[in-house]
N, C-alpha and C positions, 0 to 999 in steps of 0.2 A: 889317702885311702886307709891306710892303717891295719890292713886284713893281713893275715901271716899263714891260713891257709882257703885254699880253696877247689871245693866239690862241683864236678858235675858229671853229665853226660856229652857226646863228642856233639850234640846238638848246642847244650849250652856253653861248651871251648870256641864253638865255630863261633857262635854269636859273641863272643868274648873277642877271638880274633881279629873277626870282621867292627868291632864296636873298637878296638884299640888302633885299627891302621885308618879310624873314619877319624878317630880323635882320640892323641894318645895320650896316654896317664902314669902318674909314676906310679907303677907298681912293684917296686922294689922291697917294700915291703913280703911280699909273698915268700915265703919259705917252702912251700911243697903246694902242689893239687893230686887231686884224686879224678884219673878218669879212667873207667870201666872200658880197655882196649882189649884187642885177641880179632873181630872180627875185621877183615879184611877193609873195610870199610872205615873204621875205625881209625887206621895207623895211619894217615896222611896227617889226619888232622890232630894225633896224638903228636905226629911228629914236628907239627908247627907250635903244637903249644908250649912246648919247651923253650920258647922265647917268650914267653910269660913268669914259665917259673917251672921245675922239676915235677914231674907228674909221676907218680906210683897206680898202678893199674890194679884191678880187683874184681871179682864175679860177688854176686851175693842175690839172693828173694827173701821175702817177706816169708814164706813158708819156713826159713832156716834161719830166718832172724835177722841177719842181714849180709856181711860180709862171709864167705866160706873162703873162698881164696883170695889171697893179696900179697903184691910186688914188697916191695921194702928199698927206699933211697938207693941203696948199696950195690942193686942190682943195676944188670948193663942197661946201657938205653934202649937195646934192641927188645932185654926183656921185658919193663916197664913200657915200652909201647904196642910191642907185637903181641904179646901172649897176656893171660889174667889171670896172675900173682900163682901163688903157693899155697897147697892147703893149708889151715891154719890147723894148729895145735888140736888133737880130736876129732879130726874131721875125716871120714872116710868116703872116698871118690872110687866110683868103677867106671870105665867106659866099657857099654856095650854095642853089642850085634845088635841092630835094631827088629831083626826076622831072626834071629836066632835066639837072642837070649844070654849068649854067652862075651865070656868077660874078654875087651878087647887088650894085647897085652904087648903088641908093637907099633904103638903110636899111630896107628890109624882113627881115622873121627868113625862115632858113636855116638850110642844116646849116654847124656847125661845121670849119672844118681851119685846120691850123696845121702850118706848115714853121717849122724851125731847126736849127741844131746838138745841139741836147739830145734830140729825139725818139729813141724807140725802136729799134734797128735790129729790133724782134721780140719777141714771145712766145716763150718757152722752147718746145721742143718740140712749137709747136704753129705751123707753117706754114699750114693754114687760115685760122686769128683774126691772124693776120699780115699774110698776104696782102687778108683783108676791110677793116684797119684801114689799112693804111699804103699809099697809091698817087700812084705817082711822088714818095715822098718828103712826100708830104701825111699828115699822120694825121689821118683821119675821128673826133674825139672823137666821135662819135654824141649831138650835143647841139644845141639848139637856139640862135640867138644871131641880133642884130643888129648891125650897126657905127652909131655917133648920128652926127651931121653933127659934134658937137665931136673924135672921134675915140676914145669911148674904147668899149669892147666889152661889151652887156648880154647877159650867160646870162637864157636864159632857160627852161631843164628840158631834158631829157633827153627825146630823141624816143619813145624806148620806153616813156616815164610819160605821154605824151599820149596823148588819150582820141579817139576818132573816133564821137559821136557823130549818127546817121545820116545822114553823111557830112562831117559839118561836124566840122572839127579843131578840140579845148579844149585848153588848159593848164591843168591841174590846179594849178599856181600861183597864177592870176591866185582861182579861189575862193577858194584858203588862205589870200589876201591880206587879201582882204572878211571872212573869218570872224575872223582873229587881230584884227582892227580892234578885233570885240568885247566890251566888259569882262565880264571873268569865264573868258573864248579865253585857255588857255594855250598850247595847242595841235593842230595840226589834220593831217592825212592828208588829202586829195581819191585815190578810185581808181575804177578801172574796175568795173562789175559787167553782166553779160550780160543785155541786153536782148534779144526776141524780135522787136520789131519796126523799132527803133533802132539794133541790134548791142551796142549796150553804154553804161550811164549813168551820171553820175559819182554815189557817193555817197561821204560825209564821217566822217571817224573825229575824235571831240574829245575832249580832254582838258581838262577845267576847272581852273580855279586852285586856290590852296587855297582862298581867300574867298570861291568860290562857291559856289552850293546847285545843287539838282536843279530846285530852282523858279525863279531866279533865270537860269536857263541853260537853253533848254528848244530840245526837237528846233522846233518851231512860232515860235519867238522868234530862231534862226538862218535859217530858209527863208524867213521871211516879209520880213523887209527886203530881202533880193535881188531881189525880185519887181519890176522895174522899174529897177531898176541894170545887171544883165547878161542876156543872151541866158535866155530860157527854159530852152534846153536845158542849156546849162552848169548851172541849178540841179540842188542833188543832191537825188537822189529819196528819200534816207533820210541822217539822221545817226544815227550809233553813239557813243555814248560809254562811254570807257572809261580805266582808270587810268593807262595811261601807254602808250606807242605804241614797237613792237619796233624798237630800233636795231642799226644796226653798230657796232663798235666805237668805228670814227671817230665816232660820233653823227649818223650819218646815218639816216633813217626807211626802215625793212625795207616799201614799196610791194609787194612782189612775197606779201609773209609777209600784208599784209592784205588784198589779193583776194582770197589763198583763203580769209581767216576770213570777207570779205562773204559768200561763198557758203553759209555754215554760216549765219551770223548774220543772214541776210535769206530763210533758204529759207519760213519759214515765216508771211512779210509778203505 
């Protein structure tokens, strides 16, 4: 192999994972990876890849250039896979009240911003998404986040992927977290689907392993251990499974692409 480090997302660890126990390689070569953890969903599979090789955790966008926080070797395991790293050098982090404005300052999640040198001065041509992202110099990532009393910064999802179920706010992370626990959970989706009396309920898209059956992984075999772990409502009202889950490029899970297939694929439940 010959590779000494290695990048990705907890999509491309999983596929890594599941590629080394179907057919194993010496990878002994590897000295460090980098995967982007903090979201609940996230930390199962940060914590398997550590049989790969030491992974350093990190937040970053393209608007701020790339990395803004990141872990370092040195750090516990807890903190390299739970949380996403430390600001770096120049980098100034607020978490806010998302209805109020105001700067959150006992470790509660808020909205994300981040001033420095490397932000954005703007979107091409498009002064509107300029104007909503960047104020006074602050860029609103539009993500959720807390700062821990040790200092370092947990992502924790993207505001617009949160569910408001009748009226109480979920993170569709924290189920994906509970479900990926499960052996034979390759992988998982948590989205929205429209409730009439609730506004809207999460339900779950999986993808089983290859070593799993259809019996061995069952819609009733996932719901039923939740029941008494997390909030009621957070349970999802339906699992879908299905062969492999629409990504971006980067390997990121297309959320938007599988609310509207729940709509087709639950009209007639």
């Amino acid at each position: 192999f010959g590779g000494t480090v290695l990048h990705g997302f907890d999509s491309h660890w999983n596929d890594q994972l599941a590629a080394q126990a179907a057919q194993p390689r010496d990878l002994s070569s590897l000295r460090i990876g980098s995967l982007p953890a903090g979201m609940e969903s996230t930390v199962p599979i940060a914590r398997r890849s550590q049989d790969i090789c030491p992974t350093i955790s990190g937040f970053g966008m393209s608007e701020c250039w790339s990395f803004i926080c990141v872990s370092h070797p040195s750090h516990t395991l807890e903190q390299r896979t739970e949380a996403s790293g430390y600001p770096m050098d120049g980098v100034e982090i607020e978490i806010r009240d998302p209805e109020t404005g105001v700067v959150i300052t006992d470790g509660s999640p808020g909205q994300f911003f981040i001033r420095n040198f490397t932000v954005t001065a703007g979107y091409w041509a498009n002064p509107e998404a300029t104007d909503e992202a960047i104020i006074d110099g602050w860029l609103d990532t539009g993500d959720m986040a807390c700062m821990r009393p040790d200092g370092h910064v947990v992502f924790m999802g993207r505001y617009k992927d949160m569910l408001k179920v009748g009226g109480e706010n979920m993170s569709p992370a924290e189920v994906e977290g509970y479900l990926l626990d499960v052996d034979g959970v390759a992988e998982v989706a948590v989205v929205a689907y429209p409730d009439e009396r609730l506004g809207e309920v999460p339900v779950a898209y999986v993808v089983r392993s290859a070593d799993a059956s259809d019996e061995s992984v069952t819609e009733a075999g996932l719901i039923e251990p939740l029941r008494g772990r997390i909030a009621s409502y957070k349970i999802p009202r339906a699992v879908l499974f299905v062969d492999e889950l629409p990504m971006t490029p980067s390997g990121k899970i297309r959320k938007i692409e599988l609310r509207a297939h729940a709509l087709q694929d639950l009209a007639d439940r």
